[in-house]
C-alpha positions in Angstrom: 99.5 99.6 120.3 101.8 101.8 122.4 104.9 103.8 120.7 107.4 100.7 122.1 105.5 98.3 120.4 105.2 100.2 117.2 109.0 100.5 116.7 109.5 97.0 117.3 106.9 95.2 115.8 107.6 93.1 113.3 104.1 92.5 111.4 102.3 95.3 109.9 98.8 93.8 110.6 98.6 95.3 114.2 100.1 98.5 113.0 97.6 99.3 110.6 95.1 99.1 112.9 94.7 103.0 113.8 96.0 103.9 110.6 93.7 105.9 108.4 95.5 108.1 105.4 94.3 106.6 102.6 96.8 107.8 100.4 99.7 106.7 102.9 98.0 103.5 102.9 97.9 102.9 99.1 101.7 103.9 99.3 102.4 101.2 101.9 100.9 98.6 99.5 102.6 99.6 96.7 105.7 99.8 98.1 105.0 96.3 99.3 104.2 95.5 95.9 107.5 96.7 94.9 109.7 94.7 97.2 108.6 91.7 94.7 108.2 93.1 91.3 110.7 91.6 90.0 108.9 87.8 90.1 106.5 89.9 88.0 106.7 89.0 84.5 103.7 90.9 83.1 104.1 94.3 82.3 100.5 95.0 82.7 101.0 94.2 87.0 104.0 96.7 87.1 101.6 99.5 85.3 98.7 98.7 87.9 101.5 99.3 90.8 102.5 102.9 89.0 99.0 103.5 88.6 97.8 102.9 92.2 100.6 105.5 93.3 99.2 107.6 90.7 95.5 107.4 92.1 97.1 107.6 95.6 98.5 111.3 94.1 95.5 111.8 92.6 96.9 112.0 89.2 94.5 109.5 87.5 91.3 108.4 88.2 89.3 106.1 89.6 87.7 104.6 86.4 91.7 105.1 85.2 92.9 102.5 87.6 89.8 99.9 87.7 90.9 99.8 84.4 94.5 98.5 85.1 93.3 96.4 87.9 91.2 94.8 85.3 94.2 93.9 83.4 96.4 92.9 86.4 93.6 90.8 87.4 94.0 89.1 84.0 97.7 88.7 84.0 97.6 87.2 87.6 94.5 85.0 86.2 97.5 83.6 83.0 100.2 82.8 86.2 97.7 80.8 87.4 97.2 78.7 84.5 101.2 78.3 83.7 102.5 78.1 87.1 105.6 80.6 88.1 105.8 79.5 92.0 106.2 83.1 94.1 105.5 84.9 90.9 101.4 84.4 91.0 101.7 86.0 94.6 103.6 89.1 93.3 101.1 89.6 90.6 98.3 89.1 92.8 99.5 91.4 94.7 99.6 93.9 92.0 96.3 93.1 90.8 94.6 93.4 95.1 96.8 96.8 95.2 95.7 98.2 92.2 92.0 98.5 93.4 90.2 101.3 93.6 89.2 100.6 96.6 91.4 100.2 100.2 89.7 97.2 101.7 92.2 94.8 99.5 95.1 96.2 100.9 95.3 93.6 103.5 95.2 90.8 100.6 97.9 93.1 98.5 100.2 93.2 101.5 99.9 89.5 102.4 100.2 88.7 98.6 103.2 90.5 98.4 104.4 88.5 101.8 103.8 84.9 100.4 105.7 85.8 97.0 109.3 86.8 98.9 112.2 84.4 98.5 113.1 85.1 101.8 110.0 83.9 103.7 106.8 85.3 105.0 107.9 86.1 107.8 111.1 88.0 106.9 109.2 89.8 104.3 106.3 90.9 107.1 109.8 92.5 109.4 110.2 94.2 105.9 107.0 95.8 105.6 106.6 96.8 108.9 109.7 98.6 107.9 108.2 100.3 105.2 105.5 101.3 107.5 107.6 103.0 110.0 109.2 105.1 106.9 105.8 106.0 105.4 104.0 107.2 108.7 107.2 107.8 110.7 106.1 106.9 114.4 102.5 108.0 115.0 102.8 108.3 118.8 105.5 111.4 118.4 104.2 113.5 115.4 106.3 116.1 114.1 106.0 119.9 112.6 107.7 121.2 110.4 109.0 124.8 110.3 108.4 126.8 106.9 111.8 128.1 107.6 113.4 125.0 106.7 111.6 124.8 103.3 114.7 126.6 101.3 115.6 126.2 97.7 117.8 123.5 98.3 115.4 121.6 100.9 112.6 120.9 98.1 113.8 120.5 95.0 116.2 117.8 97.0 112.9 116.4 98.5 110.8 116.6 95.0 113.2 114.8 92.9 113.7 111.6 95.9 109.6 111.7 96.0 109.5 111.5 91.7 112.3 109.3 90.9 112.0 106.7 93.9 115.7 107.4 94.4 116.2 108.4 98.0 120.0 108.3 98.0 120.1 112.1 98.9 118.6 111.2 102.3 121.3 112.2 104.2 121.8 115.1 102.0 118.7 116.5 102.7 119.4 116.1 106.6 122.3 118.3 105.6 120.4 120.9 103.6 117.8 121.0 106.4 119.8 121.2 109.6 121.9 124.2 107.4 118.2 125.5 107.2 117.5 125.7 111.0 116.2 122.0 111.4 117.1 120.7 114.8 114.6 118.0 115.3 116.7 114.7 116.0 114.1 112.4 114.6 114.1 114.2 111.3 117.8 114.2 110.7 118.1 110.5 112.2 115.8 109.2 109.9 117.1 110.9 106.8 120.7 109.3 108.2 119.9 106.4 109.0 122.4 104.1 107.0 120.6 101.5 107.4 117.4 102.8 106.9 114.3 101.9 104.3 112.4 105.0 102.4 110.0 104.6 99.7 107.7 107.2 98.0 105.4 108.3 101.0 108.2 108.5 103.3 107.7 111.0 106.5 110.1 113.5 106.3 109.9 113.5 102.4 106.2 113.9 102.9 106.6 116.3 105.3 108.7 118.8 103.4 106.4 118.7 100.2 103.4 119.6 102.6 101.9 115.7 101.6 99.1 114.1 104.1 
């Protein structure tokens, strides 16, 4: 895959390919995941998502999540017996995300594809979205400056990373430029109006020294 193609794909499957953080991975999945919780009627998928981006932060551990796999995997097994249409996807999805191991993330992100209302195919564009905000665009990788980590640049980034609520985007392309930050494909991506970010994104990463 060259840099063209990554920004314009529109399936994550071929972008993956040469990815290999683990933790950025999980991310992607969950965040996947995410797009279609709300089909998810059992609270026991939702706590596998949280927990998988817990493991991915290293903040439980693996016997932790097998543990709330194990229960997704049962809630996903009860959708199957009573029927809920896009809703056994979503919580299969939760249940293939929620492993301790990576090689189900495939089978989480196609899960996650097959439960959208608006089509596979729609939903695939979406992730490969997600993707491009989580590892930013491989082909150009960017440094940041210490300078530009001020008391206003990371608390900013920590609460957006915590809360999921990455409204203060542009806010934080403020408080960084004010910081010394010239690096156009920073500040567009944290202006982007129309953009997507989700815990794991780039620049967020990038300020809270994540890999």
């Amino acid at each position: 895959m060259t840099s063209s193609e990554w920004v314009a794909a529109t399936d994550p499957t071929p972008m993956l390919a040469d990815l290999v953080c683990k933790r950025k991975l999980r991310l992607f999945g969950c965040a996947a995941c995410r797009r279609v919780s709300v089909l998810i009627f059992d609270n026991a998928c939702h706590a596998a998502i949280e927990g998988s981006e817990h493991y991915a932060d290293g903040l439980i551990t693996a016997e932790r999540l097998d543990l709330l796999s194990v229960a997704a995997e049962e809630a996903w097994k009860d959708t199957v017996l009573e029927p809920r249409g896009e809703g056994d996807f979503a919580a299969l999805a939760a249940s293939y995300v929620s492993s301790p191991s990576s090689n189900v993330l495939a089978e989480a992100v196609a899960a996650a594809a097959q439960a959208s209302h608006a089509g596979t195919e729609r939903e695939r564009a979406a992730q490969a979205d997600l993707l491009r905000d989580i590892f930013g665009n491989p082909f150009h990788p960017v440094t940041v400056d210490p300078a530009w980590l001020t008391s206003t640049v990371l608390p900013l980034a920590r609460q957006m990373y915590d809360t999921r609520d990455f409204s203060a985007m542009p806010i934080l392309a403020d408080a960084l430029q004010d910081a010394g930050c010239d690096n156009e494909n920073i500040l567009e991506h944290c202006r982007d109006a129309n953009g997507v970010h989700v815990r794991g994104c780039w620049v967020v990463d990038l300020v809270l020294g994540k890999e």
